[in-house]
C-alpha positions, 0 to 999 in steps of 0.5 A: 500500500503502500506502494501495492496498492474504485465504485462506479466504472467510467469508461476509457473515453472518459465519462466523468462523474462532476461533482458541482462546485459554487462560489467565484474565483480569485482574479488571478484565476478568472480567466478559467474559472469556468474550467473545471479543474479534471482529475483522472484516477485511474485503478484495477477495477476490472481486476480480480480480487484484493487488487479490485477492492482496494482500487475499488475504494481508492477511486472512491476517495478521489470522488468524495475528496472531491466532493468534499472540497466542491462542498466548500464552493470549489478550488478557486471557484473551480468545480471539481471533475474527476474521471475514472479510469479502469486500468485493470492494474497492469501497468501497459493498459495505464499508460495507454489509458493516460495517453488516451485523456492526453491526446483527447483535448482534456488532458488531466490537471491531476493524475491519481492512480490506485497502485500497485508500484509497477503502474505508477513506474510506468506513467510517471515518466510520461506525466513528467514529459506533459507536465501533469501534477500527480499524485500517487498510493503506490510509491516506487523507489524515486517516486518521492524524489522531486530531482527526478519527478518534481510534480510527483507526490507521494500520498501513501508513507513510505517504508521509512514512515512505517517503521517509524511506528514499529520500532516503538511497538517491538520496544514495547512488547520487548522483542530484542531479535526479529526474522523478516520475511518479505516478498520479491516485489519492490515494495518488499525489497524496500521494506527489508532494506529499511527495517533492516537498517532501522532495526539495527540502529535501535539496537534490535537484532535482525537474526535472519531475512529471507525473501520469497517469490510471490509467485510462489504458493509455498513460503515453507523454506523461507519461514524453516530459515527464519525459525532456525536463527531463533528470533523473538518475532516475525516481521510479515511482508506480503500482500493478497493472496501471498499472505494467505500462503504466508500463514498456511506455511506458518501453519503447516511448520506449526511455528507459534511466534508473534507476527508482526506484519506491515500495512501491505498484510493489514490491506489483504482482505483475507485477514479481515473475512471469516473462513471459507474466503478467509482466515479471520478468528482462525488459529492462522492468525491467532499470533497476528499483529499488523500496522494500520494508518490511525484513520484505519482504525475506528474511532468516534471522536476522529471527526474529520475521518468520520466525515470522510468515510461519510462522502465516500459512503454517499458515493458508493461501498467501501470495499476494502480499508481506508489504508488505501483510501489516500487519494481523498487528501489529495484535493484538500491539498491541492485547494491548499495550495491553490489558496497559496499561489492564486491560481490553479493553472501553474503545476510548477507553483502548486508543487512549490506551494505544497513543499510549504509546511504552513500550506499542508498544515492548513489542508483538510486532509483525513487519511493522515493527519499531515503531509510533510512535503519538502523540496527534497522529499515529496514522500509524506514524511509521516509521524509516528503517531499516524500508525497502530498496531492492531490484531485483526477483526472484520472491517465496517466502512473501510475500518477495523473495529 
C-alpha cells in the first residue's frame, strides 16, 4: 500500500462523474474559472480480487475528496471533475489509458492512480514529459524524489514512515531479535532494506531475512530459515493472496511466534473475512499483529475521518480499508495550495506551494493527519503517531473495529 496498492466504472473515453462546485474565483484565476479543474484516477477495477477492492475504494476517495472540497464552493471557484479510469492494474493498459485523456483535448490537471508500484513506474515518466501534477498510493523507489519527478507526490508513507511506528511497538512488547520475511516485489525489497537498517540502529537484532517469490504458493523454506536463527518475532511482508500462503506455511511448520506484519498484510482482505474466503478468528492468525494508518482504525471522536468515510459512503461501498483510501487528501491539498499561489493553472507553483509546511498544515486532509512535503522529499514524511498496531477483526466502512 503502500506502494501495492474504485465504485462506479467510467469508461476509457472518459465519462466523468462532476461533482458541482459554487462560489467565484480569485482574479488571478478568472480567466478559467469556468474550467473545471479534471482529475483522472485511474485503478484495477476490472481486476480480480484484493487488487479490485482496494482500487475499488481508492477511486472512491478521489470522488468524495472531491466532493468534499466542491462542498466548500470549489478550488478557486473551480468545480471539481474527476474521471475514472479502469486500468485493470497492469501497468501497459495505464499508460495507454493516460495517453488516451492526453491526446483527447482534456488532458488531466491531476493524475491519481490506485497502485500497485509497477503502474505508477510506468506513467510517471510520461506525466513528467506533459507536465501533469500527480499524485500517487503506490510509491516506487524515486517516486518521492522531486530531482527526478518534481510534480510527483507521494500520498501513501513510505517504508521509512512505517517503521517509524514499529520500532516503538517491538520496544514495547520487548522483542530484542526479529526474522523478516518479505516478498520479491519492490515494495518488499524496500521494506527489508529499511527495517533492516532501522532495526539495527535501535539496537534490535535482525537474526535472519529471507525473501520469497510471490509467485510462489509455498513460503515453507523461507519461514524453516527464519525459525532456525531463533528470533523473538516475525516481521510479515506480503500482500493478497501471498499472505494467505504466508500463514498456511506458518501453519503447516506449526511455528507459534508473534507476527508482526506491515500495512501491505493489514490491506489483504483475507485477514479481515471469516473462513471459507478467509482466515479471520482462525488459529492462522491467532499470533497476528499488523500496522494500520490511525484513520484505519475506528474511532468516534476522529471527526474529520468520520466525515470522510461519510462522502465516500454517499458515493458508493467501501470495499476494502481506508489504508488505501489516500487519494481523498489529495484535493484538500491541492485547494491548499491553490489558496497559496492564486491560481490553479501553474503545476510548477502548486508543487512549490505544497513543499510549504504552513500550506499542508492548513489542508483538510483525513487519511493522515499531515503531509510533510519538502523540496527534497515529496514522500509524506509521516509521524509516528499516524500508525497502530492492531490484531485483526472484520472491517465496517473501510475500518477495523
Amino acid at each position: 500500500m503502500n506502494r501495492r496498492i474504485v465504485a462506479v466504472v467510467a469508461s476509457a473515453t472518459g465519462m466523468a462523474l462532476t461533482l458541482a462546485g459554487c462560489g467565484s474565483g480569485s482574479a488571478k484565476d478568472a480567466k478559467s474559472s469556468d474550467q473545471p479543474y479534471r482529475v483522472l484516477v485511474t485503478g484495477g477495477l476490472s481486476a480480480q480480487g484484493v487488487l479490485a477492492d482496494n482500487s475499488s475504494t481508492s477511486v472512491l476517495a478521489a470522488k468524495a475528496g472531491a466532493k468534499a472540497v466542491n462542498a466548500s464552493g470549489g478550488i478557486l471557484g473551480r468545480k471539481v471533475e474527476v474521471t475514472a479510469v479502469d486500468d485493470a492494474g497492469d501497468p501497459t493498459t495505464a499508460v495507454t489509458k493516460l495517453r488516451e485523456a492526453i491526446n483527447s483535448g482534456k488532458k488531466p490537471d491531476l493524475y491519481l492512480d490506485s497502485g500497485p508500484s509497477t503502474v505508477t513506474a510506468a506513467i510517471l515518466p510520461i506525466l513528467k514529459q506533459n507536465n501533469i501534477l500527480s499524485m500517487n498510493i503506490g510509491p516506487t523507489a524515486d517516486s518521492s524524489h522531486p530531482s527526478a519527478f518534481p510534480l510527483n507526490f507521494d500520498l501513501a508513507p513510505s517504508p521509512t514512515d512505517y517503521v517509524k511506528g514499529f520500532i516503538p511497538h517491538l520496544k514495547e512488547k520487548g522483542y530484542k531479535s526479529v526474522g523478516i520475511v518479505h516478498g520479491s516485489s519492490s515494495y518488499g525489497e524496500s521494506f527489508n532494506t529499511e527495517v533492516t537498517k532501522a532495526f539495527t540502529a535501535a539496537g534490535i537484532k535482525v537474526v535472519k531475512s529471507e525473501e520469497y517469490d510471490v509467485a510462489a504458493l509455498d513460503m515453507t523454506p523461507q519461514l524453516q530459515a527464519v525459525r532456525a536463527a531463533g528470533p523473538d518475532a516475525l516481521i510479515m511482508d506480503g500482500y493478497g493472496a501471498p499472505v494467505g500462503y504466508l500463514l498456511k506455511s506458518m501453519k503447516k511448520l506449526k511455528w507459534d511466534v508473534p507476527i508482526v506484519a506491515n500495512t501491505s498484510v493489514s490491506a489483504t482482505s483475507l485477514i479481515s473475512t471469516p473462513p471459507p474466503a478467509g482466515v479471520l478468528g482462525t488459529d492462522q492468525v491467532k499470533n497476528l499483529v499488523m500496522q494500520v494508518h490511525k484513520s484505519t482504525k475506528h474511532d468516534a471522536n476522529e471527526a474529520a475521518v468520520n466525515k470522510a468515510v461519510e462522502a465516500m459512503k454517499s458515493l458508493g461501498k467501501i470495499r476494502s480499508t481506508l489504508i488505501v483510501a489516500c487519494n481523498y487528501d489529495a484535493l484538500p491539498l491541492i485547494a491548499a495550495a491553490a489558496k497559496k499561489t492564486g491560481s490553479l493553472d501553474n503545476p510548477q507553483a502548486l508543487a512549490k506551494a505544497l513543499e510549504d509546511k504552513s500550506v499542508t498544515d492548513k489542508a483538510k486532509t483525513a487519511m493522515l493527519n499531515g503531509y510533510h512535503f519538502s523540496a527534497t522529499s515529496h514522500s509524506p514524511n509521516a509521524d509516528a503517531g499516524e500508525f497502530l498496531f492492531v490484531e485483526p477483526s472484520a472491517i465496517k466502512d473501510g475500518q477495523f473495529q
